[in-house]
LORO-230491 format. One record per atom (N, C-alpha, C): residue number from 1; residue in three letters; atom name; x, y, z. Coordinates in nm, 3 decimals. Layout:
<pts>
(pt NUM, "ALA", "CA", (X, Y, Z)) ...
</pts>
This chain:
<pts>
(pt 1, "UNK", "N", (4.840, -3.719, 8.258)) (pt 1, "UNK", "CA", (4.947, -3.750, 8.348)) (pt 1, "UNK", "C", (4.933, -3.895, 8.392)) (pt 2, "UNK", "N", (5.035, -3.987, 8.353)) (pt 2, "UNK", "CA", (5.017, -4.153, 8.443)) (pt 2, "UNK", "C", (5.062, -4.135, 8.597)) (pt 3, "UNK", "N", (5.078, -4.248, 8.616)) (pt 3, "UNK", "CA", (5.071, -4.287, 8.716)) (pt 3, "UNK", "C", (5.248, -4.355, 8.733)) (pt 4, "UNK", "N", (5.289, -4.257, 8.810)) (pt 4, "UNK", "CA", (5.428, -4.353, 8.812)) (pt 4, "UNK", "C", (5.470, -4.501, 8.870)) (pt 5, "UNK", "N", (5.532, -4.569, 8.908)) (pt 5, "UNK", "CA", (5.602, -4.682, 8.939)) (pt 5, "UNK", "C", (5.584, -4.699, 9.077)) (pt 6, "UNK", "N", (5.627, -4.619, 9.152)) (pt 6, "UNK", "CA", (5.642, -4.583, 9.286)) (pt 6, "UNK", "C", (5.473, -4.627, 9.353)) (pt 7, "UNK", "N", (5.414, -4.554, 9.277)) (pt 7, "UNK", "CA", (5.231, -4.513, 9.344)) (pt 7, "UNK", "C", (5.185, -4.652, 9.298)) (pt 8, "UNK", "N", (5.237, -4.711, 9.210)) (pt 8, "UNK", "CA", (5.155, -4.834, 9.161)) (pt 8, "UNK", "C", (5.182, -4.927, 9.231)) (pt 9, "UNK", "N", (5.296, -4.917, 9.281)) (pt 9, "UNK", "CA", (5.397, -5.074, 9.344)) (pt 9, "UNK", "C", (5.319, -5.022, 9.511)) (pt 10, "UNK", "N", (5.316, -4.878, 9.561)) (pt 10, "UNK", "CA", (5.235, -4.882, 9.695)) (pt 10, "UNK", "C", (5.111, -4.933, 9.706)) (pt 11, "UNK", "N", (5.026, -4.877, 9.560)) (pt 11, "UNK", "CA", (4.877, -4.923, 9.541)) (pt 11, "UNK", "C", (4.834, -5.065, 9.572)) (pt 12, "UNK", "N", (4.968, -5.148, 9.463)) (pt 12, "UNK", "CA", (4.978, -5.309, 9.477)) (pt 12, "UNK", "C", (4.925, -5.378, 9.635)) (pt 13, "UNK", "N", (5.083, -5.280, 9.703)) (pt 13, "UNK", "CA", (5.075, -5.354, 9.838)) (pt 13, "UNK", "C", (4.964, -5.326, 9.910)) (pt 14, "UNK", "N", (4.925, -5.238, 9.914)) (pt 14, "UNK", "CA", (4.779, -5.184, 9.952)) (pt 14, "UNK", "C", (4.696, -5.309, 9.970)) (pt 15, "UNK", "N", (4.663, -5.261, 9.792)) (pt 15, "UNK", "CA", (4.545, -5.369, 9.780)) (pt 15, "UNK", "C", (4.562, -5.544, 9.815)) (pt 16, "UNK", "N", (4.700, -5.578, 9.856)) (pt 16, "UNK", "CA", (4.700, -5.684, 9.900)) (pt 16, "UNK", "C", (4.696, -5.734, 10.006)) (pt 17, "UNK", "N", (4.712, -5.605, 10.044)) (pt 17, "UNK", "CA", (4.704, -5.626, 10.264)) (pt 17, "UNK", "C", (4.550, -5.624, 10.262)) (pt 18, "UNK", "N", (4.458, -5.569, 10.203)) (pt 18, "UNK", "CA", (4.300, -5.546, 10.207)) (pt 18, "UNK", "C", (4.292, -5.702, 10.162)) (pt 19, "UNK", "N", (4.286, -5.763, 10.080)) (pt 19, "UNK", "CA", (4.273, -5.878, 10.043)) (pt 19, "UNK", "C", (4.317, -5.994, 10.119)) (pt 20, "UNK", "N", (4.414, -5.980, 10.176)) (pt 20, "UNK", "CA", (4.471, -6.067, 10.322)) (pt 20, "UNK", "C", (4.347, -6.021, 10.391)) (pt 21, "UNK", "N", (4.304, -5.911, 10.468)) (pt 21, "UNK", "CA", (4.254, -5.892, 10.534)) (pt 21, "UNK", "C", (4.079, -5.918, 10.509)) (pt 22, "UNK", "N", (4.056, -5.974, 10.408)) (pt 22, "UNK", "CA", (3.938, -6.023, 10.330)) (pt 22, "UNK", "C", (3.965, -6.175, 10.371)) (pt 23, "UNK", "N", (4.029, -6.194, 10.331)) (pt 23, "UNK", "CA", (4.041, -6.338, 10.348)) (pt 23, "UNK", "C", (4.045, -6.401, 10.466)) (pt 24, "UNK", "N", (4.089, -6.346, 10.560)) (pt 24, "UNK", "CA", (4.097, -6.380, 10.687)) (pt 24, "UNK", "C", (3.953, -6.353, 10.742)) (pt 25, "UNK", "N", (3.880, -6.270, 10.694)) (pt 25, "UNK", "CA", (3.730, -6.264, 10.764)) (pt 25, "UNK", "C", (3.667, -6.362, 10.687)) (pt 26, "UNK", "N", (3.641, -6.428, 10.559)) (pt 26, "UNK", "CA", (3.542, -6.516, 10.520)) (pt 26, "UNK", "C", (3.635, -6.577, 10.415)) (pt 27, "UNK", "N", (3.729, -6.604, 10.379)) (pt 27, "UNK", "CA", (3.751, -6.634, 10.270)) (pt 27, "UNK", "C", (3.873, -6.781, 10.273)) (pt 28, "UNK", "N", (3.960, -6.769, 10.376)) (pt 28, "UNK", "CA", (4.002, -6.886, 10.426)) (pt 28, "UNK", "C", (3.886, -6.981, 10.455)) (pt 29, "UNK", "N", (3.800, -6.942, 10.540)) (pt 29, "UNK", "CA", (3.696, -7.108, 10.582)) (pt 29, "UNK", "C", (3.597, -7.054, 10.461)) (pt 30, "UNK", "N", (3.573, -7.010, 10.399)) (pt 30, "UNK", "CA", (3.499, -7.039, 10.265)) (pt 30, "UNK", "C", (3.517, -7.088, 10.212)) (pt 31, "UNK", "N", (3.698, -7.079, 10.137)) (pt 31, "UNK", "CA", (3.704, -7.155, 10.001)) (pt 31, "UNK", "C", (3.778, -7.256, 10.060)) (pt 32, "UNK", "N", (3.773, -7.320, 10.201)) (pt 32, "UNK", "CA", (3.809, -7.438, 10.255)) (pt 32, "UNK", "C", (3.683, -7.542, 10.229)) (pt 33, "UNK", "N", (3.514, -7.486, 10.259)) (pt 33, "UNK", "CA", (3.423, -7.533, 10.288)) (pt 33, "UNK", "C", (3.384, -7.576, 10.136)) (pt 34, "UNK", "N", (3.422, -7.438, 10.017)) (pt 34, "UNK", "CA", (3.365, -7.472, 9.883)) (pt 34, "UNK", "C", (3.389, -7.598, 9.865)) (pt 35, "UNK", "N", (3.588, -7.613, 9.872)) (pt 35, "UNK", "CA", (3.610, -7.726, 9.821)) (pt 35, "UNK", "C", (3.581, -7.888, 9.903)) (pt 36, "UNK", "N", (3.487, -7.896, 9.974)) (pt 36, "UNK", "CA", (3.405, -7.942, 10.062)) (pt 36, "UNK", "C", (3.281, -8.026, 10.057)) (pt 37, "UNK", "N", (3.197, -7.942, 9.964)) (pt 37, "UNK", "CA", (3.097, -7.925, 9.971)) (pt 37, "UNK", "C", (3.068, -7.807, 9.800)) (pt 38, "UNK", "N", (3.036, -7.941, 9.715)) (pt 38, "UNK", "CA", (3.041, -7.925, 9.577)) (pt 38, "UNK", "C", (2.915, -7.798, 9.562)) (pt 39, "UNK", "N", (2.808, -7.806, 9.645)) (pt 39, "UNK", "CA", (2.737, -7.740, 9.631)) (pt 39, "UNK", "C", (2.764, -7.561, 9.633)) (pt 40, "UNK", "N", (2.866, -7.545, 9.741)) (pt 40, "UNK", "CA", (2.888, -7.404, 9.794)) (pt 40, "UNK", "C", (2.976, -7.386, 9.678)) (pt 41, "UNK", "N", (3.034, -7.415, 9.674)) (pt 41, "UNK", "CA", (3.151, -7.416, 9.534)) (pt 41, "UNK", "C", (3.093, -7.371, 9.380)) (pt 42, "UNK", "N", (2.968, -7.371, 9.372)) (pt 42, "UNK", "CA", (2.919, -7.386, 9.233)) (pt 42, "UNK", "C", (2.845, -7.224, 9.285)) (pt 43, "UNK", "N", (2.840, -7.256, 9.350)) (pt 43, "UNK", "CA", (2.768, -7.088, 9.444)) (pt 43, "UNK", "C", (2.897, -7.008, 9.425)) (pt 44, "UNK", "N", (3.002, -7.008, 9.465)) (pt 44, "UNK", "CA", (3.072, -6.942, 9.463)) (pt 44, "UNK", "C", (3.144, -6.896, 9.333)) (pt 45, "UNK", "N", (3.124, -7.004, 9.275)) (pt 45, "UNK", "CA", (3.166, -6.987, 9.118)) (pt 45, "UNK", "C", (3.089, -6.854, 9.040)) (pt 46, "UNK", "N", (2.943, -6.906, 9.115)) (pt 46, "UNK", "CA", (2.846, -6.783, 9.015)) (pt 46, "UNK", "C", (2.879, -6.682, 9.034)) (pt 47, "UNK", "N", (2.897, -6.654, 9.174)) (pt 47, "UNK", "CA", (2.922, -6.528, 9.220)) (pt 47, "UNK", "C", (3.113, -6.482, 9.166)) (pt 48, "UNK", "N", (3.200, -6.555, 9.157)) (pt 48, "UNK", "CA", (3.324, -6.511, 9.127)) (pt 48, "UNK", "C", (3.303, -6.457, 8.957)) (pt 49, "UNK", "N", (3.148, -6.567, 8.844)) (pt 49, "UNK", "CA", (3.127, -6.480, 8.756)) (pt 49, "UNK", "C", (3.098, -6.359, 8.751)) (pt 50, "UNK", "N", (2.996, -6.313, 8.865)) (pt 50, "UNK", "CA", (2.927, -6.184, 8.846)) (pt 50, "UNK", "C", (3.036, -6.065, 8.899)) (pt 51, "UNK", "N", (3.125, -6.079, 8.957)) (pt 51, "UNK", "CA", (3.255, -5.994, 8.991)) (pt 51, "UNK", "C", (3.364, -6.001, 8.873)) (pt 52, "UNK", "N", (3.372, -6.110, 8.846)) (pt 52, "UNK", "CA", (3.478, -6.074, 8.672)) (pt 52, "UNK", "C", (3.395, -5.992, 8.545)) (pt 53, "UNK", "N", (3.263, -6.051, 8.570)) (pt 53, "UNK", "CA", (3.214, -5.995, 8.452)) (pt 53, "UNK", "C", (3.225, -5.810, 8.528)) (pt 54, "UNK", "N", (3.154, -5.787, 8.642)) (pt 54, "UNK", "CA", (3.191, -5.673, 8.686)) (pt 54, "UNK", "C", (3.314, -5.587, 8.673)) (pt 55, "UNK", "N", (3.407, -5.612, 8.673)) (pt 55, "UNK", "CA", (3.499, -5.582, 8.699)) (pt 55, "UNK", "C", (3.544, -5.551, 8.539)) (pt 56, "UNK", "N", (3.538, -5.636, 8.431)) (pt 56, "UNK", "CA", (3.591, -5.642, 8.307)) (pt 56, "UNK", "C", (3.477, -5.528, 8.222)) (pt 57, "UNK", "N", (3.334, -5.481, 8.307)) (pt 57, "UNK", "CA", (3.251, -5.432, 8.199)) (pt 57, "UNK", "C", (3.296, -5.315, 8.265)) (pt 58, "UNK", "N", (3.362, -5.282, 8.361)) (pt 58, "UNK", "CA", (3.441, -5.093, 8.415)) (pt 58, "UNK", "C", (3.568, -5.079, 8.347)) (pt 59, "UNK", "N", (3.607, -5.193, 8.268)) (pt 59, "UNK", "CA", (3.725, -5.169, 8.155)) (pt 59, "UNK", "C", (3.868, -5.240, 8.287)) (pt 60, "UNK", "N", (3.845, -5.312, 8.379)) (pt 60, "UNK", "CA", (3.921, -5.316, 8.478)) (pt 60, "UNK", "C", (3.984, -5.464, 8.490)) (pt 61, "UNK", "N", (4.113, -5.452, 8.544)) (pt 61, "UNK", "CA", (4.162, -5.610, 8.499)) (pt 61, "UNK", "C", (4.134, -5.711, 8.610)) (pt 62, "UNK", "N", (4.149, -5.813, 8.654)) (pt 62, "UNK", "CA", (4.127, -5.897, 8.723)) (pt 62, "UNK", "C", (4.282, -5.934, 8.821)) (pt 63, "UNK", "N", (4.298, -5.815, 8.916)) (pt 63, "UNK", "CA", (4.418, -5.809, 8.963)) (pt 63, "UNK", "C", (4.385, -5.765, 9.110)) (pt 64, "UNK", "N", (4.491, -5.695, 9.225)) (pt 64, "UNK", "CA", (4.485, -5.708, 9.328)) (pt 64, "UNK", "C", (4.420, -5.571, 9.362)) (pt 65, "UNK", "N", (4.469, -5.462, 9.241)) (pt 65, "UNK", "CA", (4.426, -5.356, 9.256)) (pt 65, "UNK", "C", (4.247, -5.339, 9.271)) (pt 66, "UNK", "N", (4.215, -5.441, 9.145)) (pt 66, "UNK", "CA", (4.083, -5.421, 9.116)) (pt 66, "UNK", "C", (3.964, -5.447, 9.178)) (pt 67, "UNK", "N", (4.037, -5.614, 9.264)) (pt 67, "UNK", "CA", (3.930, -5.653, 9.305)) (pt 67, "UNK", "C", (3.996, -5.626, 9.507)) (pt 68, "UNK", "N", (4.053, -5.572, 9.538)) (pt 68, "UNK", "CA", (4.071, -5.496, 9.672)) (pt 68, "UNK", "C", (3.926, -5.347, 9.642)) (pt 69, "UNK", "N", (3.956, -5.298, 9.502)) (pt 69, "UNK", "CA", (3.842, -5.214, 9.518)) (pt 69, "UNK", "C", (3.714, -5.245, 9.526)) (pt 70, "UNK", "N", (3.736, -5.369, 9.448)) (pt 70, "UNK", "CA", (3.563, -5.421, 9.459)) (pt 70, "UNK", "C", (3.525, -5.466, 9.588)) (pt 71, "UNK", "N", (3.624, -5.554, 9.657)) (pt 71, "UNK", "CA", (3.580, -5.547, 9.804)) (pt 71, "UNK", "C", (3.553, -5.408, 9.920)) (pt 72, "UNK", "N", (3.628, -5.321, 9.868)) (pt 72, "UNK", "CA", (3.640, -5.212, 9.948)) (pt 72, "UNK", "C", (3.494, -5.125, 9.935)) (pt 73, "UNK", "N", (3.461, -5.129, 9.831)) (pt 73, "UNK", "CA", (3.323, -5.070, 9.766)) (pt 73, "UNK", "C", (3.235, -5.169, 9.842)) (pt 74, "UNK", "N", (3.222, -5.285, 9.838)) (pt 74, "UNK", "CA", (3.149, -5.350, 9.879)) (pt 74, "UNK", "C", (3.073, -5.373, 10.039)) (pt 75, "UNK", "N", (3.227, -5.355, 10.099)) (pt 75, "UNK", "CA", (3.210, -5.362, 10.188)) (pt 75, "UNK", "C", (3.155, -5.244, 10.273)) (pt 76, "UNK", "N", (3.213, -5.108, 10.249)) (pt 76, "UNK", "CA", (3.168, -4.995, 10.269)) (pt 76, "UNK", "C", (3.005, -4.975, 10.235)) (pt 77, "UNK", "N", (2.939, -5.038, 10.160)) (pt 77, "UNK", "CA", (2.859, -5.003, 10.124)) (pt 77, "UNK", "C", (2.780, -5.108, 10.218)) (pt 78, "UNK", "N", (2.828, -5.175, 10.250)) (pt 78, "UNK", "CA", (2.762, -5.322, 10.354)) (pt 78, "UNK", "C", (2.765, -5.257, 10.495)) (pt 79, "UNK", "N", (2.861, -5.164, 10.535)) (pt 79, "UNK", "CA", (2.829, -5.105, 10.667)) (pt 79, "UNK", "C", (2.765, -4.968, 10.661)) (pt 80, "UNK", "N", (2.764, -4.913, 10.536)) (pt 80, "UNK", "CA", (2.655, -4.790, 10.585)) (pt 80, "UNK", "C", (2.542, -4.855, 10.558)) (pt 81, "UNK", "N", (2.479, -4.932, 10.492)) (pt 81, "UNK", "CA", (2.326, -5.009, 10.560)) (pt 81, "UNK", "C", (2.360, -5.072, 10.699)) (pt 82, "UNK", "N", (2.433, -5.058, 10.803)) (pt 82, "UNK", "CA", (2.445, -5.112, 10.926)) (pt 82, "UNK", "C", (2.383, -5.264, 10.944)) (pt 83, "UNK", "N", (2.460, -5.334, 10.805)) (pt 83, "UNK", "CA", (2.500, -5.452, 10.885)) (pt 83, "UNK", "C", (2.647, -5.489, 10.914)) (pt 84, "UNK", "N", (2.584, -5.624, 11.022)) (pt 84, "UNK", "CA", (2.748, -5.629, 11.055)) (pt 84, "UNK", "C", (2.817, -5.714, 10.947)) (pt 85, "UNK", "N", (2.929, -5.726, 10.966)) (pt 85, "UNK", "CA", (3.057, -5.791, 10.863)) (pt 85, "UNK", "C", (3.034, -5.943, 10.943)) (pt 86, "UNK", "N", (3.090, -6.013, 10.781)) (pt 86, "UNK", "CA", (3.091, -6.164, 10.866)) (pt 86, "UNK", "C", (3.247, -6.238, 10.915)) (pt 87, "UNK", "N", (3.178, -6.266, 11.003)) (pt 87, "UNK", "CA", (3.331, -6.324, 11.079)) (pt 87, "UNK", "C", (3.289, -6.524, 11.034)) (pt 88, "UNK", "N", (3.441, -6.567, 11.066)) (pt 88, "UNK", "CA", (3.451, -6.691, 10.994)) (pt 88, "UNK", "C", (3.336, -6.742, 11.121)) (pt 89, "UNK", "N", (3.324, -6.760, 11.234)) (pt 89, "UNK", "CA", (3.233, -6.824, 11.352)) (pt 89, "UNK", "C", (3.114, -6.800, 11.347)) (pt 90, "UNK", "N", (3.081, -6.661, 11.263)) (pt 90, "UNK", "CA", (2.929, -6.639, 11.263)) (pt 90, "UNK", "C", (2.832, -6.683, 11.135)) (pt 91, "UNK", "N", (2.942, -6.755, 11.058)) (pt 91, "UNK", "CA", (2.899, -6.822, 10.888)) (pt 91, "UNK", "C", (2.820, -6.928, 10.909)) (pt 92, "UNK", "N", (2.719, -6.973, 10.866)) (pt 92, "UNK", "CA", (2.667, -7.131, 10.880)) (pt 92, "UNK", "C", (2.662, -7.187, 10.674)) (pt 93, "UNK", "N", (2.763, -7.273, 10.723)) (pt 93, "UNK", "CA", (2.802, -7.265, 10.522)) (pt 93, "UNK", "C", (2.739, -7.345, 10.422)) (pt 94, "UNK", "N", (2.637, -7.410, 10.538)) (pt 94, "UNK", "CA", (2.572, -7.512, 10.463)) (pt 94, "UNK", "C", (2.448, -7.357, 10.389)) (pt 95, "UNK", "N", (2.447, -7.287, 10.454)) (pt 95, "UNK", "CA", (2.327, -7.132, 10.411)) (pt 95, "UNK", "C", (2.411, -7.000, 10.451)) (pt 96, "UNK", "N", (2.531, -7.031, 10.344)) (pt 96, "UNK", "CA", (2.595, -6.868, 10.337)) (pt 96, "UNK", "C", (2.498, -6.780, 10.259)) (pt 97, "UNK", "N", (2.494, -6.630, 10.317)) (pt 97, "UNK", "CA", (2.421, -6.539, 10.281)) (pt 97, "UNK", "C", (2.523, -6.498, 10.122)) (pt 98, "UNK", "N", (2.439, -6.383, 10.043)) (pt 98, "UNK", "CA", (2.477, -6.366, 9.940)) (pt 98, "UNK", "C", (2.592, -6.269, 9.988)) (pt 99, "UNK", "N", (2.599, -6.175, 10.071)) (pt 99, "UNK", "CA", (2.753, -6.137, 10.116)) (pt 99, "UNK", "C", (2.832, -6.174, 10.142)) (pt 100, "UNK", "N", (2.789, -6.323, 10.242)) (pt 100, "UNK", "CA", (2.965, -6.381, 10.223)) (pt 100, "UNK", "C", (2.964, -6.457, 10.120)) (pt 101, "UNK", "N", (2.893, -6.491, 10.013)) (pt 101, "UNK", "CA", (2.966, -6.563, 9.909)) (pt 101, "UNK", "C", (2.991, -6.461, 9.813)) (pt 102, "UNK", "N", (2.973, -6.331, 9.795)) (pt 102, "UNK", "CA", (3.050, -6.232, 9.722)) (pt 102, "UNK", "C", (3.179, -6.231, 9.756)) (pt 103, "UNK", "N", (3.196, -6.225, 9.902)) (pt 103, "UNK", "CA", (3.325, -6.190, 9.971)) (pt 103, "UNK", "C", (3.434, -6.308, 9.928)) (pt 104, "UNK", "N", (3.381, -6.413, 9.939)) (pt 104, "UNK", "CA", (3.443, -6.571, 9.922)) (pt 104, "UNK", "C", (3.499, -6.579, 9.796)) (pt 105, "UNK", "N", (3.382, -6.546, 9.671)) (pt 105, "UNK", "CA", (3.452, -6.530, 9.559)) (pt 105, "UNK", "C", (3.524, -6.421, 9.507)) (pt 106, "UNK", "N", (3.547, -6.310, 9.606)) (pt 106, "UNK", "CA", (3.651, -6.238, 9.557)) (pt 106, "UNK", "C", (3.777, -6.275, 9.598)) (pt 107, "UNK", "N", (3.767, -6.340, 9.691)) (pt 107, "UNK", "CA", (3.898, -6.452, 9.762)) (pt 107, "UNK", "C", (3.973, -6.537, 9.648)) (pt 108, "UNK", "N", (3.816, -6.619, 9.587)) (pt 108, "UNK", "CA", (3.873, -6.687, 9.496)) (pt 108, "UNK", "C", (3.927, -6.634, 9.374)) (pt 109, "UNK", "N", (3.891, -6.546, 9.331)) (pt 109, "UNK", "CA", (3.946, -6.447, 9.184)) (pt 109, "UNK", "C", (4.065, -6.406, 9.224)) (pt 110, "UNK", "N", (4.130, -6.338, 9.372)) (pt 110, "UNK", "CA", (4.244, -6.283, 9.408)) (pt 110, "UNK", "C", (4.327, -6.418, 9.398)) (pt 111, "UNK", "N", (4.268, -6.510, 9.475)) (pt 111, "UNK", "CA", (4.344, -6.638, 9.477)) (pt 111, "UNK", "C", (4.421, -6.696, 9.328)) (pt 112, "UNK", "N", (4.321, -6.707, 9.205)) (pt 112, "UNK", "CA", (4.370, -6.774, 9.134)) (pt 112, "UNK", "C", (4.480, -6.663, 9.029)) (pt 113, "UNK", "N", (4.392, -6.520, 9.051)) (pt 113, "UNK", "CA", (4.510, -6.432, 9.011)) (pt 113, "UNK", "C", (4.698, -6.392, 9.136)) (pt 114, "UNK", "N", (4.666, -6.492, 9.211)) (pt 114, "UNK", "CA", (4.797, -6.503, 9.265)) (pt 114, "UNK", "C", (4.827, -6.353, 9.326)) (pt 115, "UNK", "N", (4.704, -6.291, 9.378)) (pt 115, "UNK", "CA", (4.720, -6.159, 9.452)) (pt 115, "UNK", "C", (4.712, -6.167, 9.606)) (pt 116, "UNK", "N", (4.822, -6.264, 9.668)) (pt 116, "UNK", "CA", (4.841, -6.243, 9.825)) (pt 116, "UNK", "C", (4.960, -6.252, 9.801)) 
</pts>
């Protein structure tokens, strides 16, 4: 049985309000700071590899659907170890942790796939 038209076009919007809502916690002053600061940028790059390659080895495309799940997984899985989520004020970007530059480069993959 597919998946009709209707469920896909809700799924879409879904996953794009999650991705707004990604972006607004680390991903606006991230990929403001990458392009900044050549160093964070090359960081973020690695990490936007290790999420495409992720994403492409589950057979999965590089879209709003996919990577809203990868954040959603991610993140869920970031608060049942009870830490907290990062907010843009609590970042120091010269030493972003490896969660917010996961988060950052899923910003950037949504970004360049034109999923806001």
């Amino acid at each position: 049985m597919g998946l009709d038209a209707g469920y896909l076009a809700t799924a879409e919007l879904d996953s794009r309000f999650y991705l707004d809502h990604v972006m607004a916690m680390v991903g606006i002053d991230g990929l403001v700071e990458a392009l900044a600061q050549p160093f964070l940028l090359a960081r973020v790059d690695q990490h936007a590899a290790a999420v495409r390659e992720s994403l492409l080895a589950a057979g999965k495309a590089i879209d709003p659907i996919s990577l809203a799940g990868y954040a959603r997984s991610f993140i869920a899985a970031h608060q049942r170890h009870g830490r907290p989520l990062p907010t843009p004020d609590s970042v120091d970007w010269s030493d972003a942790n490896w969660t917010v530059l996961r988060l950052v480069a899923v910003c950037h993959l949504a970004d360049a796939a034109d999923a806001f």
